[in-house]
Structures are given as C-alpha cells and as structure tokens.
MIDOSE-1310 file (N, C-alpha, C; in nm, 2 decimals, decimal comma, always signed):
residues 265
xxxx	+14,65/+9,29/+9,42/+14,58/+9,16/+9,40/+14,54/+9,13/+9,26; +14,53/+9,00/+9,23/+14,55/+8,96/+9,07/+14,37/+8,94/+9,08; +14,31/+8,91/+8,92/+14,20/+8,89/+8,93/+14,09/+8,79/+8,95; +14,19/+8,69/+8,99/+14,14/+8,60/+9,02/+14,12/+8,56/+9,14
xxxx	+14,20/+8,69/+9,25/+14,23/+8,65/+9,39/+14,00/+8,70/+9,45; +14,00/+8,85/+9,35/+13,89/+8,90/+9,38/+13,77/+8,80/+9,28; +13,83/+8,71/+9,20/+13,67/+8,62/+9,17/+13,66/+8,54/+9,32; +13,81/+8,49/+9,36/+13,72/+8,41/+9,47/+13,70/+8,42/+9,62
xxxx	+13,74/+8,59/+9,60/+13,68/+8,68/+9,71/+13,54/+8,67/+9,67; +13,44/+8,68/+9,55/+13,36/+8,75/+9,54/+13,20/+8,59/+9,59; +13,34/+8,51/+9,52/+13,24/+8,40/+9,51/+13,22/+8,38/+9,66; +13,27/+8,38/+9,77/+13,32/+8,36/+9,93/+13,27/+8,41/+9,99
xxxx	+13,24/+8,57/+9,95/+13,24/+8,67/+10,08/+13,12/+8,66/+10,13; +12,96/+8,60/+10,07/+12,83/+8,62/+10,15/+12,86/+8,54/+10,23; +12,91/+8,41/+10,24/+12,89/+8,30/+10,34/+12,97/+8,26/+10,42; +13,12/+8,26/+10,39/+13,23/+8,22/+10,42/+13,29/+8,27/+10,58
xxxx	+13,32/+8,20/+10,67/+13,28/+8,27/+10,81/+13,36/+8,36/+10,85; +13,47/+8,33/+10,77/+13,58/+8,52/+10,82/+13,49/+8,63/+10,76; +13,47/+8,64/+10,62/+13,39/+8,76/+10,61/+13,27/+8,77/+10,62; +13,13/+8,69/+10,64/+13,05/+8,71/+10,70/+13,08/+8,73/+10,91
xxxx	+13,14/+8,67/+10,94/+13,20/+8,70/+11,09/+13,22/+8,84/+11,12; +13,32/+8,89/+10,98/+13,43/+9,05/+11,03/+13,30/+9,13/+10,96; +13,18/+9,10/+10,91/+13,05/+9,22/+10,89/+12,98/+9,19/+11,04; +12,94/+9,11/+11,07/+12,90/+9,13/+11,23/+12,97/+9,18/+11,34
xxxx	+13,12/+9,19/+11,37/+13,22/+9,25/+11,45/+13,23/+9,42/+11,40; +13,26/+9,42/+11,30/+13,22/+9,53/+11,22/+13,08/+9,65/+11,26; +13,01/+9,57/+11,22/+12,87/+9,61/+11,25/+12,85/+9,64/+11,36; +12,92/+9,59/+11,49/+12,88/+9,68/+11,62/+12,98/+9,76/+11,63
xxxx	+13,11/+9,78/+11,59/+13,18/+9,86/+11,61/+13,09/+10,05/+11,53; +13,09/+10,00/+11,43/+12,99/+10,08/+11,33/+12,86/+10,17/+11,47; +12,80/+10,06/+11,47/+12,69/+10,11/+11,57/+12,73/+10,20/+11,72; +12,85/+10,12/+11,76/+12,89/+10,20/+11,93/+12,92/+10,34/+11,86
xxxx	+12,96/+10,36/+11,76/+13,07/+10,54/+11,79/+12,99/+10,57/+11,62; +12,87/+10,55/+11,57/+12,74/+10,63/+11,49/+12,65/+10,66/+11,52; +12,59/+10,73/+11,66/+12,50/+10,74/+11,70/+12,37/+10,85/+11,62; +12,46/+10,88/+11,52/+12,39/+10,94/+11,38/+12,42/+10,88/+11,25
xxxx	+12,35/+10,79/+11,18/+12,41/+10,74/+11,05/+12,48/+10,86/+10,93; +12,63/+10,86/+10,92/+12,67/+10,96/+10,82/+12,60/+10,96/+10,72; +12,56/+11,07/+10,67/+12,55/+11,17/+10,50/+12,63/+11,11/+10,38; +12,76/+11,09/+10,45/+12,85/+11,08/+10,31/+12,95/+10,97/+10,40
xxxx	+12,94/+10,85/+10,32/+13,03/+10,75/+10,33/+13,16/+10,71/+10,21; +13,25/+10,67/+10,29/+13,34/+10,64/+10,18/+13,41/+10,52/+10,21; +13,42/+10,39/+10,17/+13,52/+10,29/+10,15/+13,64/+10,25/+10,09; +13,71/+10,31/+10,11/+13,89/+10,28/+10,05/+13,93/+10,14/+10,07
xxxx	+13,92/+10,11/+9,90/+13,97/+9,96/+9,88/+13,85/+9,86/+9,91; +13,79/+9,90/+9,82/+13,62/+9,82/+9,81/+13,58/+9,75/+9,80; +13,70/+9,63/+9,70/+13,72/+9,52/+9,68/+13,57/+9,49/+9,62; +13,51/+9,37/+9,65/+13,36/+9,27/+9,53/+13,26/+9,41/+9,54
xxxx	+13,29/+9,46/+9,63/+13,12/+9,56/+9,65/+13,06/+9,50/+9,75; +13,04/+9,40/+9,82/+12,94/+9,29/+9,93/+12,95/+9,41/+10,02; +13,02/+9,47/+10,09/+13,06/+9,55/+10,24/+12,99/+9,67/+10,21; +12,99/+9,74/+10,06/+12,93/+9,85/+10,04/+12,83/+9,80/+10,05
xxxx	+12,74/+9,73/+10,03/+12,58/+9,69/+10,00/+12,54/+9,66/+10,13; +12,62/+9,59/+10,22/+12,62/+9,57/+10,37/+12,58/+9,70/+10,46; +12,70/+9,78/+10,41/+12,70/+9,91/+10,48/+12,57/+10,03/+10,46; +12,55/+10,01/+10,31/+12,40/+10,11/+10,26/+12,30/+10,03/+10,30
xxxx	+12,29/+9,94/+10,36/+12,14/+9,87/+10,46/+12,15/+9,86/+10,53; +12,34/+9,88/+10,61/+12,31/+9,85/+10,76/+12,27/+10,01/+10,82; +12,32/+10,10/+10,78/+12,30/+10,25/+10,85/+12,24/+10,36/+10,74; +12,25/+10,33/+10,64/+12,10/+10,40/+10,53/+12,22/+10,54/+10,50
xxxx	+12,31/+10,56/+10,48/+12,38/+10,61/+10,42/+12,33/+10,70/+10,33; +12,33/+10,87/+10,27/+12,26/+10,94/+10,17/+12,35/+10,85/+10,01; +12,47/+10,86/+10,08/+12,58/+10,85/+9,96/+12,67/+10,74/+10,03; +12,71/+10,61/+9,96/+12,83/+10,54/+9,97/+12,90/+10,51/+9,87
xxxx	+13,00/+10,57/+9,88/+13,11/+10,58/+9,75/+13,23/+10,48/+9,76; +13,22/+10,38/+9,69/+13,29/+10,25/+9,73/+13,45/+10,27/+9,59; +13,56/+10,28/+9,62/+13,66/+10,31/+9,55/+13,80/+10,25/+9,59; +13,86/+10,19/+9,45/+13,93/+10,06/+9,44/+14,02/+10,09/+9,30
xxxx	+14,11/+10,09/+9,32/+14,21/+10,12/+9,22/+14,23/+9,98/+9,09; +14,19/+9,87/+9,14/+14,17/+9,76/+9,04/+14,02/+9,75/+8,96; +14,04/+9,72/+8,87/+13,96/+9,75/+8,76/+13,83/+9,60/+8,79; +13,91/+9,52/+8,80/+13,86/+9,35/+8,82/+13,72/+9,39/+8,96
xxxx	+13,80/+9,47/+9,06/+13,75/+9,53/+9,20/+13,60/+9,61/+9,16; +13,61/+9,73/+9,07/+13,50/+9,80/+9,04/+13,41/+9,70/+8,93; +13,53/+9,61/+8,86/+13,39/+9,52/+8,77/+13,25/+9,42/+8,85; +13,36/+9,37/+8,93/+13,27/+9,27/+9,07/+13,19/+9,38/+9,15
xxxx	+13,21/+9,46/+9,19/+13,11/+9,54/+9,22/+12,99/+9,58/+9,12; +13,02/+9,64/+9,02/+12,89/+9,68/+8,94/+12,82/+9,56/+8,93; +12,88/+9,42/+8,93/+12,82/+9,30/+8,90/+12,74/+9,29/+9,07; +12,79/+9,32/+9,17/+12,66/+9,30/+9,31/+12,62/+9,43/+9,35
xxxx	+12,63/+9,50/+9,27/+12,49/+9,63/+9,23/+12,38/+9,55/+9,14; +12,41/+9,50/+9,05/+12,34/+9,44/+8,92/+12,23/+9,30/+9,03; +12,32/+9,21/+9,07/+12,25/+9,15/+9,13/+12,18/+9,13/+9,28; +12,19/+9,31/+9,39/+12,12/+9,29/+9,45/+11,97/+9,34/+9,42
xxxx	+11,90/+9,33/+9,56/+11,74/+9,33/+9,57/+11,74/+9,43/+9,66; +11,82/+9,50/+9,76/+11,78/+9,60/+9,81/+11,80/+9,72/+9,72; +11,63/+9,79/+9,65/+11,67/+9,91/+9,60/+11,73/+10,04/+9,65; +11,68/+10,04/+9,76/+11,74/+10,20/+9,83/+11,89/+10,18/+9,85
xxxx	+11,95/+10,05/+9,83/+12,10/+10,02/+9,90/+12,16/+10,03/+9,78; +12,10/+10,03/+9,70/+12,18/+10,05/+9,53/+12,16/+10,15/+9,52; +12,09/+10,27/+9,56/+12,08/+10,41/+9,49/+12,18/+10,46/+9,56; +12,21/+10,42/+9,67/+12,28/+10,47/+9,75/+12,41/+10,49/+9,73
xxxx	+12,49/+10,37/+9,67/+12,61/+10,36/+9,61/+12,67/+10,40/+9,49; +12,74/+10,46/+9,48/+12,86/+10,50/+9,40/+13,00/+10,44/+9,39; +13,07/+10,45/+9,27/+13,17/+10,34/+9,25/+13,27/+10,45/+9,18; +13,40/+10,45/+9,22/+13,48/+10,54/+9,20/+13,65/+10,42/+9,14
xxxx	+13,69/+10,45/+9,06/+13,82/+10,41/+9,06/+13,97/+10,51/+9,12; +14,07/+10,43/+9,20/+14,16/+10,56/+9,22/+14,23/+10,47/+9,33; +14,36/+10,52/+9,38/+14,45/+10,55/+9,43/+14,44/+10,52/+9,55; +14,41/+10,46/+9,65/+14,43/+10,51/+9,84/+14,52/+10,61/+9,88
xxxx	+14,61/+10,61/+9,82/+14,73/+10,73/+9,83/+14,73/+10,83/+9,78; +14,63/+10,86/+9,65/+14,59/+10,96/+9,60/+14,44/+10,95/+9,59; +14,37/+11,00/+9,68/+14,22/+10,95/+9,65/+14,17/+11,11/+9,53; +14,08/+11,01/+9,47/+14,01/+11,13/+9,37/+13,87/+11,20/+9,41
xxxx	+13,89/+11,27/+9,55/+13,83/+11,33/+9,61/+13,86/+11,49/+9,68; +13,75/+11,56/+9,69/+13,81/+11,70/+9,79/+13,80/+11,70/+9,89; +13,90/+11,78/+9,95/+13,89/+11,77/+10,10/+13,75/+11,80/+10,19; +13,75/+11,70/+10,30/+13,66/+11,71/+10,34/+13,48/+11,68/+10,28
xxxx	+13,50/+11,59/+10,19/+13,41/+11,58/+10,15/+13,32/+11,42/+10,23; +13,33/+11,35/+10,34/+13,28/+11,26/+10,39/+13,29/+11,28/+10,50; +13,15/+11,21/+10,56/+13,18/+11,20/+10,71/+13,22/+11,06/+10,75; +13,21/+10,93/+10,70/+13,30/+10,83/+10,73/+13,36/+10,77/+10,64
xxxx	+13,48/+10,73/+10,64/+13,55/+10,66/+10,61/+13,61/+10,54/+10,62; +13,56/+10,43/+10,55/+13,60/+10,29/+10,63/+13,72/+10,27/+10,52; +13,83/+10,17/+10,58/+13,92/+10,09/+10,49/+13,95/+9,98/+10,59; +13,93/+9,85/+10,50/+13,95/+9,71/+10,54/+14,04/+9,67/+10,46
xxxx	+14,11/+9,59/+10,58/+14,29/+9,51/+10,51/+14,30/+9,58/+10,36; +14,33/+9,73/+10,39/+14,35/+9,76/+10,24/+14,54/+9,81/+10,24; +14,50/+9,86/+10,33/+14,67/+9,96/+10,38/+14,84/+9,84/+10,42; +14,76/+9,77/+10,42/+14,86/+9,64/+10,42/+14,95/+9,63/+10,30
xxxx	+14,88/+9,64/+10,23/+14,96/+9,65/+10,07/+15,07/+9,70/+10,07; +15,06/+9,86/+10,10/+15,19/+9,93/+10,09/+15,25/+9,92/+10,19; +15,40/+9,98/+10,13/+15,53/+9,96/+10,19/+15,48/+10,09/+10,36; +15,55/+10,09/+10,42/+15,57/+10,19/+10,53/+15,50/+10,32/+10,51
xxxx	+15,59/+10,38/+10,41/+15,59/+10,54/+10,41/+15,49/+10,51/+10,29; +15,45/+10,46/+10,23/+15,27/+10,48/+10,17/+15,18/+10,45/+10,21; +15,17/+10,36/+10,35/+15,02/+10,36/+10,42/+15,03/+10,46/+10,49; +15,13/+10,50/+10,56/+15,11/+10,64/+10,60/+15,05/+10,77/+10,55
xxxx	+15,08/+10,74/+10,42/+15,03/+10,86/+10,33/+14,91/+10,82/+10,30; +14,85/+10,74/+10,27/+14,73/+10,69/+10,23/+14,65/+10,70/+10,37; +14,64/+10,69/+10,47/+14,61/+10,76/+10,63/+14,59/+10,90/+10,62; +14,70/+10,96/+10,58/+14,70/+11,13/+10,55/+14,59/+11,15/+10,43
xxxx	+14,55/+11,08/+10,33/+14,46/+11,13/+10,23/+14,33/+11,09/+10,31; +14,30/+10,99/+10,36/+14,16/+10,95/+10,43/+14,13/+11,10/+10,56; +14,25/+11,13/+10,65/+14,22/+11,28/+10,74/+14,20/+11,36/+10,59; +14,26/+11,36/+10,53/+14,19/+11,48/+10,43/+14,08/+11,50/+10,36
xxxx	+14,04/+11,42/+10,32/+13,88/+11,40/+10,20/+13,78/+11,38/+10,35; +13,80/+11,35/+10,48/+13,70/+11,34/+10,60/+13,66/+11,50/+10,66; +13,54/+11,53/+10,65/+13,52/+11,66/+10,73/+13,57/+11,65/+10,85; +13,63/+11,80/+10,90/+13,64/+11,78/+11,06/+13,56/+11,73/+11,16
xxxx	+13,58/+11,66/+11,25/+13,53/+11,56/+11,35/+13,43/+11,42/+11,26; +13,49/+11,44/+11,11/+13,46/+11,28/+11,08/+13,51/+11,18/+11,15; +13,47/+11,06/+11,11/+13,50/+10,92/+11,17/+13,58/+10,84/+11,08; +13,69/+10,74/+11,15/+13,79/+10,71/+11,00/+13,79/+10,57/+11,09
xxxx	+13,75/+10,45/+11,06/+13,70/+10,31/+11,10/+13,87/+10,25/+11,00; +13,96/+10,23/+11,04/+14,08/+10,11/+10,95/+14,09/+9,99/+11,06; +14,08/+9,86/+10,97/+14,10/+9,75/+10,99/+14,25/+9,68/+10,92; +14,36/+9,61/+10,97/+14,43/+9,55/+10,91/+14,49/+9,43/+10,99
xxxx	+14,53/+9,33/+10,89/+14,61/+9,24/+10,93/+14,68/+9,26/+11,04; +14,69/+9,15/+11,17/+14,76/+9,20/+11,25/+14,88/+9,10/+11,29; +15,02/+9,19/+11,31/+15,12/+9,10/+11,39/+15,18/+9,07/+11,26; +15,33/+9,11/+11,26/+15,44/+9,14/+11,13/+15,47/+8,97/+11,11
xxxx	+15,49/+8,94/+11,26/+15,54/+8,77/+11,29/+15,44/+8,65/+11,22; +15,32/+8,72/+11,17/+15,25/+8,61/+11,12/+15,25/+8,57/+11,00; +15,31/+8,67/+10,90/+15,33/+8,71/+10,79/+15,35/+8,56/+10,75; +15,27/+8,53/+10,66/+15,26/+8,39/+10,59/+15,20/+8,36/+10,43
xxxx	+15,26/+8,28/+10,37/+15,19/+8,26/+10,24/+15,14/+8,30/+10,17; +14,98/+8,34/+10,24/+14,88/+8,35/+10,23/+14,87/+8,53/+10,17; +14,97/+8,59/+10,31/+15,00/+8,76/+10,28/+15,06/+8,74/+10,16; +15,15/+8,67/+10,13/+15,24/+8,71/+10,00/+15,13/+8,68/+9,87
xxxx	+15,03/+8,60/+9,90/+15,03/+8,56/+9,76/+14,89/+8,72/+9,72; +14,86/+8,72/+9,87/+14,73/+8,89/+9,81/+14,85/+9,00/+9,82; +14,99/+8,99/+9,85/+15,07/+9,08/+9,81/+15,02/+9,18/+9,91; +15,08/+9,14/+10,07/+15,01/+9,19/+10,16/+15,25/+9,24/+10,17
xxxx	+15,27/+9,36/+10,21/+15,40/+9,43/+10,27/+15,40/+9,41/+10,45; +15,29/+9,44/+10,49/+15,34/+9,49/+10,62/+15,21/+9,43/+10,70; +15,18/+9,34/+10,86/+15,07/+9,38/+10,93/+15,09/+9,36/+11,06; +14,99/+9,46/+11,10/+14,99/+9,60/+11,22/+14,94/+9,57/+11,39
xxxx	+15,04/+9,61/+11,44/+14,95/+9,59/+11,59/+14,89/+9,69/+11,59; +14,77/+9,63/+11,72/+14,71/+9,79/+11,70/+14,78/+9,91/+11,78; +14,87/+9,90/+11,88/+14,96/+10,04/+11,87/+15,00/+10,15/+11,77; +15,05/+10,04/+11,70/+15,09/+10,08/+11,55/+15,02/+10,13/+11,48
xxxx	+14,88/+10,09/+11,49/+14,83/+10,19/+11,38/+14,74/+10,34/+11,45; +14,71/+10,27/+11,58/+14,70/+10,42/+11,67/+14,83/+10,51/+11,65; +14,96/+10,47/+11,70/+15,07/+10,61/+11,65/+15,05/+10,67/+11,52; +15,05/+10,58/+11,41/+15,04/+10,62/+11,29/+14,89/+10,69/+11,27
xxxx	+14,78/+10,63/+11,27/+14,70/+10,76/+11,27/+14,68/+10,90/+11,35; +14,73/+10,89/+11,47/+14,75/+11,01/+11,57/+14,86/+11,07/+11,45; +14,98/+11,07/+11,41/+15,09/+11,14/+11,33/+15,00/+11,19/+11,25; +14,92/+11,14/+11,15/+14,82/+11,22/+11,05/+14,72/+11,32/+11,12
xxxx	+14,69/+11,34/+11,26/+14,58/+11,44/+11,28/+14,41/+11,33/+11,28; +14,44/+11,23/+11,39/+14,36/+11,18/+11,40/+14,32/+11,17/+11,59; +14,25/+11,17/+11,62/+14,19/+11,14/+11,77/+14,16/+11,02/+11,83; +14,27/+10,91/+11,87/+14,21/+10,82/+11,89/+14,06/+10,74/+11,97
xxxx	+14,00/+10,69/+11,94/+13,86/+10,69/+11,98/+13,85/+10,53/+12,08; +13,87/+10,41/+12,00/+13,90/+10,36/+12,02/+14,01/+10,22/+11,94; +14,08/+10,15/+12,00/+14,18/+10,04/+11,94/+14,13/+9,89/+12,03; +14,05/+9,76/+11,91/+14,07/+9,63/+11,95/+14,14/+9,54/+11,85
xxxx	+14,13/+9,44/+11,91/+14,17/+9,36/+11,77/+14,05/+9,27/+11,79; +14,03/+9,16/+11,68/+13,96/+9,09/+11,64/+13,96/+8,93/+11,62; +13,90/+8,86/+11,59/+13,94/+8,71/+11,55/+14,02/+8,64/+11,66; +13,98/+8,67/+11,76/+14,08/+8,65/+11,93/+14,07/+8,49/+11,92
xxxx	+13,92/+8,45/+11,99/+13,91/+8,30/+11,94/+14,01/+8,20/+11,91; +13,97/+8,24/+11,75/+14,04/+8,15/+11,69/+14,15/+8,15/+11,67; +14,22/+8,27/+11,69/+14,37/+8,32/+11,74/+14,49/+8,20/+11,77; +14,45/+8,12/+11,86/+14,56/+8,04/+11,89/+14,60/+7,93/+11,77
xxxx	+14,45/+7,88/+11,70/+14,47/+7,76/+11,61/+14,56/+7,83/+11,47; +14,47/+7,96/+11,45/+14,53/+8,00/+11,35/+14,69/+8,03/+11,35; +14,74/+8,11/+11,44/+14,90/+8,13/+11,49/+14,96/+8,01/+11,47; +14,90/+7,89/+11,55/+14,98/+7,82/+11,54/+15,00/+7,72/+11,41
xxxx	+14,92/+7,69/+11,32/+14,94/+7,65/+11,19/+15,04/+7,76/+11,08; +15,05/+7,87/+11,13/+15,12/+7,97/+11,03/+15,25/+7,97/+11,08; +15,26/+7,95/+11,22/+15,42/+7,92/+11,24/+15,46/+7,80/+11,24; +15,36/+7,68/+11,24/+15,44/+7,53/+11,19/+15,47/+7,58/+11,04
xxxx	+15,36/+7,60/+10,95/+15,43/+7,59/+10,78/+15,52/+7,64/+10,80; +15,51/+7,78/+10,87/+15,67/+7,84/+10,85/+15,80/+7,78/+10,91; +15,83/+7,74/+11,03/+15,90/+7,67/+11,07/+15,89/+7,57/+10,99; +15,84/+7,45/+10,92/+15,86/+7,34/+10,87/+15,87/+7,43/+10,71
xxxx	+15,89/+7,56/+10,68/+15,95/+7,58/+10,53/+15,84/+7,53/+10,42; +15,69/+7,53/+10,48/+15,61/+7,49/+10,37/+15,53/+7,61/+10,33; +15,55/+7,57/+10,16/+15,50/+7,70/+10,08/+15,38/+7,68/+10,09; +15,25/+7,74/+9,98/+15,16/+7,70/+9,95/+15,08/+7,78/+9,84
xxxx	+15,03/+7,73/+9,72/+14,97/+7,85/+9,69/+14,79/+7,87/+9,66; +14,79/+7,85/+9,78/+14,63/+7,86/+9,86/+14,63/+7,95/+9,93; +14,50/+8,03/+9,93/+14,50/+8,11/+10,05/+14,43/+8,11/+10,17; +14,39/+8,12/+10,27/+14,31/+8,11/+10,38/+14,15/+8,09/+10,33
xxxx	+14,12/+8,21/+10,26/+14,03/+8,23/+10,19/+13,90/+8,11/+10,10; +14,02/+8,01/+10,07/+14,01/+7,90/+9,99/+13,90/+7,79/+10,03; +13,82/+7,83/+9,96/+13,70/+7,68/+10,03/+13,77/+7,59/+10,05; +13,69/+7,54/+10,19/+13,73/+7,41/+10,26/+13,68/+7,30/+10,15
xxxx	+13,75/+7,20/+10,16/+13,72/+7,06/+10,11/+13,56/+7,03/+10,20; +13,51/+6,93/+10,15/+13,35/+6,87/+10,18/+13,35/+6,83/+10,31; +13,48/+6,76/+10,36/+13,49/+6,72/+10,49/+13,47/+6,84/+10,56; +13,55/+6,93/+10,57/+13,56/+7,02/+10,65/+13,44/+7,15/+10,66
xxxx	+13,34/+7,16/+10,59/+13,24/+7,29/+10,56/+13,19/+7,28/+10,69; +13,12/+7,20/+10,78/+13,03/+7,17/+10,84/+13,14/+7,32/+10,96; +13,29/+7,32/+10,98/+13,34/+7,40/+11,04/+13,28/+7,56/+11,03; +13,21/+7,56/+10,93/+13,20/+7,72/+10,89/+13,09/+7,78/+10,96
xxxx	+13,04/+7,70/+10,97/+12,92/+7,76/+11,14/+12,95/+7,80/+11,22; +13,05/+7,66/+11,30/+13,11/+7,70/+11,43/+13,20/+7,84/+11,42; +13,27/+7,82/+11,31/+13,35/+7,93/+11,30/+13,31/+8,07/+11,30; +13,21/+8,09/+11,25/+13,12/+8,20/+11,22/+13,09/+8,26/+11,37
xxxx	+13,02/+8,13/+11,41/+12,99/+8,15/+11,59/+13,10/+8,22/+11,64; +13,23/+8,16/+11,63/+13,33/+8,26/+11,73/+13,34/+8,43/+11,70; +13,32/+8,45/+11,58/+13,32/+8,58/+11,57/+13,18/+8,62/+11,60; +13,06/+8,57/+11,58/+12,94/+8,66/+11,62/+12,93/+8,68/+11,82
xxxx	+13,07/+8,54/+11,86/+13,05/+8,60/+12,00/+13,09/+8,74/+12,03; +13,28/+8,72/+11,93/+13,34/+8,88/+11,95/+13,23/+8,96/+11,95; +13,16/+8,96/+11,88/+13,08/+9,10/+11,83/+12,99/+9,16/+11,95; +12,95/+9,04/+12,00/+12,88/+9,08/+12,13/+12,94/+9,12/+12,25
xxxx	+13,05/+9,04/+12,23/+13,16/+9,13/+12,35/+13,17/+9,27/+12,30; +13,21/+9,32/+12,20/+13,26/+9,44/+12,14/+13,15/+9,49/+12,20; +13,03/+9,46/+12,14/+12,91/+9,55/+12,19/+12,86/+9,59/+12,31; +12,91/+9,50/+12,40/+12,92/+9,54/+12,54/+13,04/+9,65/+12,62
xxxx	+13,13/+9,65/+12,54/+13,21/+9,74/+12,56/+13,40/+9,69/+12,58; +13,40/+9,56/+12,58/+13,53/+9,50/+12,62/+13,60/+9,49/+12,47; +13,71/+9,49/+12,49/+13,82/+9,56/+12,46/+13,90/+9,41/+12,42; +13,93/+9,33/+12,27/+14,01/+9,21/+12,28/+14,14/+9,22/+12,30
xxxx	+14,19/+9,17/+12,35/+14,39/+9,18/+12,37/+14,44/+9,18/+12,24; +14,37/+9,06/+12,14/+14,48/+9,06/+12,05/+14,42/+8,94/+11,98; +14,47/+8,91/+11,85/+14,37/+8,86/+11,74/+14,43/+8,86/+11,63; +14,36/+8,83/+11,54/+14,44/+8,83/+11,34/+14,42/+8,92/+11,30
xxxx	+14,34/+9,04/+11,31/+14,28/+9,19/+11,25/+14,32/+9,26/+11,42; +14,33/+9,39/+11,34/+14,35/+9,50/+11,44/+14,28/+9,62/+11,40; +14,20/+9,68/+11,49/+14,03/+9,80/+11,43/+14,11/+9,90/+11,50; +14,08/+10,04/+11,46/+14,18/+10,11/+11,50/+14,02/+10,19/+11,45
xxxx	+13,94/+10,27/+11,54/+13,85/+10,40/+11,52/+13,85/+10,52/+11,57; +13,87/+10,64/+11,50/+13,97/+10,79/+11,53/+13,86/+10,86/+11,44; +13,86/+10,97/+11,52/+13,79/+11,13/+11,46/+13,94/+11,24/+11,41; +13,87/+11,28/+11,29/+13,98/+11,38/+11,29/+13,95/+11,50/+11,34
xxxx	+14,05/+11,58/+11,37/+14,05/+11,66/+11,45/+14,02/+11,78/+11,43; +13,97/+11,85/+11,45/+13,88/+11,98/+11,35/+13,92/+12,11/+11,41; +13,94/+12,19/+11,35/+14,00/+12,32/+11,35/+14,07/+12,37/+11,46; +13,98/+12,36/+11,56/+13,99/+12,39/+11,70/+14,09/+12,28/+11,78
x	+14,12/+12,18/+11,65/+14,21/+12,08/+11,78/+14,12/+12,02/+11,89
C-alpha cells in the first residue's frame, strides 16, 4: 500500500462505518473464544495503530505489539499513540517494523495473534507462509484470529489499487490454516447485510469495464454521509448475531479463529 492509501486509512478509520462496524464484529468474536484476556498480544499488519489502541482497552492486554513492514504504517501509529488519552492503552503498546512472512520475533513468544486483510497482499505460496510464521511466534494452544477479503470473483478496483493478490472463502482459509498446524475453532464471514448491494455494484463496474481510481474507503460526497449510520447499524446487528452464537453464510470479509496445536496434538 502507498502512503497515501494509509493517510486516508488513518483519517477514516475512527468513524467510518466499515471500520468502526468490523471493531464491533470483531470485538465479540475477541470476547466468545478470550475467556482470559492474553499476556502477550500481537497484530500482523497494523496498519494507522486505531485497532491496537482498540484492542489494549478492549481486553487490557500486558503487551500489544502492533507490526507493519511499511514505514508510513509505523509513522501513523506513533502519531495515535501521540494522540491518544487512554494512558494504560499506550503503555501497553509496542511498535515493531517487519515482514509477515518473516516476523522479527521468537517462537512462541504470544498468546494472540490477530491479522486483518493483511494476507491478501501476497501471492499464494506467501500467505501460506506468513500463516506458518504467525503458528510459530504463538505459544502452544495460542489463539490466531485472521480476517480477509472474501470471494476471488469480487476482486475489483478497489483490491488492485491497495494491491490486494488474492480474496478468501472462508474454507479456504480454514484448509490453509489447518496445513500450518492450526485447530480450527471457528469460521464466519462478515458484512452479510450489505452483501448484496455491495456484490452487486462490483460486478456492474466490472461487467460495464469501469475503472476507477477510488477506493471503497473514500469519503462519501455530503449527500450521501447521513448513510454511515445506517451502515454502521448493519454491522453492529452482525455483531450481535455473532454474539449469540450464529454462524453468517457469507459476506465481504471472511474470520477464520484456530488454536495452535500444542505438543501433544
């Protein structure tokens, strides 16, 4: 991602109703399968820092180590370290530059591991391997929470222009994390809702051959803001379904949460 994609990630992410939405959806997934807040947290592909600072106040974390191979990624973070107000949520965080594929960590050194639409990036055989470094730097019977873009067929503009390769049903990413030594726990997808409007706008441009170089991401024009409520609302419903226990069919994101497997198998 270029650095301008993460200024207007950073400017977006508190209010904007996908990413404030996917921290509430999130957030109970976090809660069903943490019935102890982990010691040692880790976020692969950390992007502005908002999710770390989310995550060190939503579950009180000893350590959250938020790590991002772009430089622009770790600068926007120190910048919402700098500008939050919760002190214990800043002490808490740590900022690491590095690799997903090579993390600059020892094995076994976390007990969760989140990564959001980060593994999309790479081609095939490197999110795979980047899967294999997250089972490795996770203690046995840690927790490994991945979220990605979901459904290859939707692949639109929007992926090309954050230089998105590949996105996942969630089968797909349960086989692929089971291959690395992971336990599947559970697999939903997300953004169900709004699912149909959105599908269907990404396959008109694409059937009608229209480029664009906007991304989803992109503040609405003035007419349109008043949507970002409603919108918001569909996902704070998901969340409450999640939290009850149901299971979405299928959606724009796919959650995929696995334990690794510890000595004993």
């Amino acid at each position: 991602m270029r650095k301008e994609h993460y200024d207007l990630m950073y400017a977006q992410e508190t209010d904007f109703w996908w990413f404030a939405g996917m921290r509430m959806v999130m957030g109970e997934i976090l809660k069903k399968h943490l019935q102890n807040g982990p010691k040692r947290t880790l976020d692969v592909g950390c992007g502005t820092g908002i999710n770390l600072l989310w995550m060190a106040s939503f579950f009180r974390p000893e350590s959250i180590t938020g790590c991002d191979y772009s430089r622009a990624a770790i600068g926007w973070c120190a910048e919402a370290l700098r500008s939050a107000r919760d002190q214990d949520a800043i002490r808490a965080v740590q900022l690491s530059r590095g690799d997903a594929r090579r993390l600059p960590f020892s094995e076994g050194s976390f007990d969760l591991v989140t990564s959001f639409d980060v593994l999309n990036h790479f081609p095939e055989g490197e999110a795979v391997h980047a899967m294999a470094e997250i089972s490795r730097v996770l203690r046995p019977g840690g927790l490994a929470i991945i979220r990605e873009p979901a459904y290859q067929w939707l692949l639109s503009s929007h992926d090309t222009i954050f230089g998105t390769c590949r996105r996942y049903s969630a089968p797909e990413l349960e086989r692929r994390m089971t291959r690395v030594g992971f336990r599947i726990l559970e697999t939903t997808y997300a953004n169900t809702v709004l699912f149909p409007l959105a599908a269907a706008q990404r396959l008109l441009r694409k059937h009608a051959g229209i480029a664009s170089d906007r991304t989803d991401a992109h503040p609405w024009p003035p007419m349109l803001r008043w949507l970002n409520g409603p919108f918001k609302a569909c996902l704070g419903l998901e969340s409450r379904l999640l939290a009850r226990g149901c299971r979405l069919p299928f959606g724009l994101s796919a959650i995929c949460v696995a334990r690794k497997i510890d000595s004993w198998g």
